[in-house]
C-alpha positions in Angstrom: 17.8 259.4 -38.2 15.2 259.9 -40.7 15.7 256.7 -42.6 15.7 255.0 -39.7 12.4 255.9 -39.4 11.3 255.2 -42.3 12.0 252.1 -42.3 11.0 250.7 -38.9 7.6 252.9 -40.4 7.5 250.1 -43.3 8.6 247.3 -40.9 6.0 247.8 -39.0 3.0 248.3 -41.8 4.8 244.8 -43.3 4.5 242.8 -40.1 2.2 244.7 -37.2 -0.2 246.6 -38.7 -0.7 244.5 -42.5 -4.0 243.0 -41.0 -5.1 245.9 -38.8 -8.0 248.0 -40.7 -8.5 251.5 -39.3 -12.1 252.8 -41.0 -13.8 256.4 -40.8 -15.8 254.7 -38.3 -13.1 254.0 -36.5 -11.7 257.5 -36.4 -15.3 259.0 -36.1 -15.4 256.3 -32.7 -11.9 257.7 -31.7 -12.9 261.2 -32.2 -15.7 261.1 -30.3 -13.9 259.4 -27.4 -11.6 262.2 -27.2 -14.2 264.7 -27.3 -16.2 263.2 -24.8 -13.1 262.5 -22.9 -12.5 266.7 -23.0 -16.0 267.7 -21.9 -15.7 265.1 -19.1 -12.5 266.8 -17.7 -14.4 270.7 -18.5 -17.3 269.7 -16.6 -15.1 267.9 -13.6 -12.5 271.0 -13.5 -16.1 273.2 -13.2 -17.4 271.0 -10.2 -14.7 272.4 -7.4 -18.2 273.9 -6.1 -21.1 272.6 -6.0 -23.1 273.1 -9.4 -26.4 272.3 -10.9 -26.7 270.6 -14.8 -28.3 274.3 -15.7 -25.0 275.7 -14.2 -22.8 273.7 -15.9 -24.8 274.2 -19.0 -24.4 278.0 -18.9 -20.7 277.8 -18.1 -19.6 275.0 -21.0 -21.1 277.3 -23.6 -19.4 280.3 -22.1 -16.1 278.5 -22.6 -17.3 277.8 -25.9 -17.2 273.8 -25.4 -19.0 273.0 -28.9 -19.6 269.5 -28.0 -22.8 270.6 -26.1 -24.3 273.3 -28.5 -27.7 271.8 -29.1 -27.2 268.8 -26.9 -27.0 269.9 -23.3 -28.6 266.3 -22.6 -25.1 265.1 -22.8 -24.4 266.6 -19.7 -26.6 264.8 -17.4 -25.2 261.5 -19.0 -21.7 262.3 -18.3 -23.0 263.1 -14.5 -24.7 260.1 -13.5 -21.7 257.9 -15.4 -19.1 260.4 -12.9 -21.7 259.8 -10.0 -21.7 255.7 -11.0 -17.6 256.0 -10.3 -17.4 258.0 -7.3 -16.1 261.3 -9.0 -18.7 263.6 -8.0 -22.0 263.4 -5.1 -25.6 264.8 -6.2 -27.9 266.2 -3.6 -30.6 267.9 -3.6 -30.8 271.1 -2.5 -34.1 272.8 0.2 -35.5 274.4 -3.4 -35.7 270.8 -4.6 -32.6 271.5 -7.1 -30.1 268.7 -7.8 -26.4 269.7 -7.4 -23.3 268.6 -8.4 -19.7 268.7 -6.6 -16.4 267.2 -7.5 -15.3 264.1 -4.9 -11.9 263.4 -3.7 -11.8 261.0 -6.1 -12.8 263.0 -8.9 -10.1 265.5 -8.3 -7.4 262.8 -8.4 -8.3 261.6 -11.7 -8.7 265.3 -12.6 -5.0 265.7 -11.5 -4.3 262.6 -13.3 -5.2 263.5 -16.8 -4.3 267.1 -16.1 -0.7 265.4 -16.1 -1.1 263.3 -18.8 -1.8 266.2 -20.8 1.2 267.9 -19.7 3.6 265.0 -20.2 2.2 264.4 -23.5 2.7 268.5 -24.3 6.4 268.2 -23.3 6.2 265.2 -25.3 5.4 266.9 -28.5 7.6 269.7 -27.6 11.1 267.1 -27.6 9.9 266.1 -30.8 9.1 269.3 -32.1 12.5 270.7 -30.9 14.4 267.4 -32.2 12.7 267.7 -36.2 13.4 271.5 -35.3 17.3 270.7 -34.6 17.6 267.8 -37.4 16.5 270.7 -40.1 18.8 273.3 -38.9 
């Protein structure tokens, strides 16, 4: 099994990937992507109830979400972009405060990467469990 691997690994860097160049701008891009990806799902998964940006705010750094620390601003982009696709509603409240809640829409693509996540977790765990059973 392993040297089946190895070579459809070398295959592969021979024919597909000889001409593809993957830079530390490219992993810094991918990086961040994920990241932002993460805090988008943390502040989604924190909107069940209606919210203000201060709110939020207060809550990501109690989780200990790092990707705001110094750069709460962050958070009111990721809002309007989630307003922009119909994921969450803004009003404003009668003490002239603007709050955030979760739509339906926003809690199905919540659900959505929710599963991803768990698919790609049992995912890793069959190949864990497979190198685990190859060694042993």
């Amino acid at each position: 099994m392993d040297d089946r691997l190895k070579n459809l690994k070398k295959a592969m860097n021979e024919s597909v990937f000889s001409k593809v160049e993957f830079t530390s701008t490219h992993q810094k891009r991918v990086h961040q992507q994920l990241n932002e990806s993460q805090v988008v799902q943390h502040i989604l998964s924190l909107l069940v109830d209606k919210k203000t940006g201060i709110e939020l705010a207060q809550l990501l750094h109690a989780k200990g979400v790092q990707d705001i620390f110094n750069n709460e601003g962050v958070i009111y982009t990721i809002l309007h972009e989630q307003e922009n696709k119909g994921h969450i509603i803004s009003q404003w409240d009668d003490a002239g405060v603007k709050c955030y809640q979760l739509t339906k829409s926003g809690l199905k693509w919540l659900r959505s990467q929710n599963r991803e996540k768990k698919t790609l977790f049992a995912r890793k765990q069959q190949l864990l469990e497979v190198r685990l059973n190859d060694h042993f």
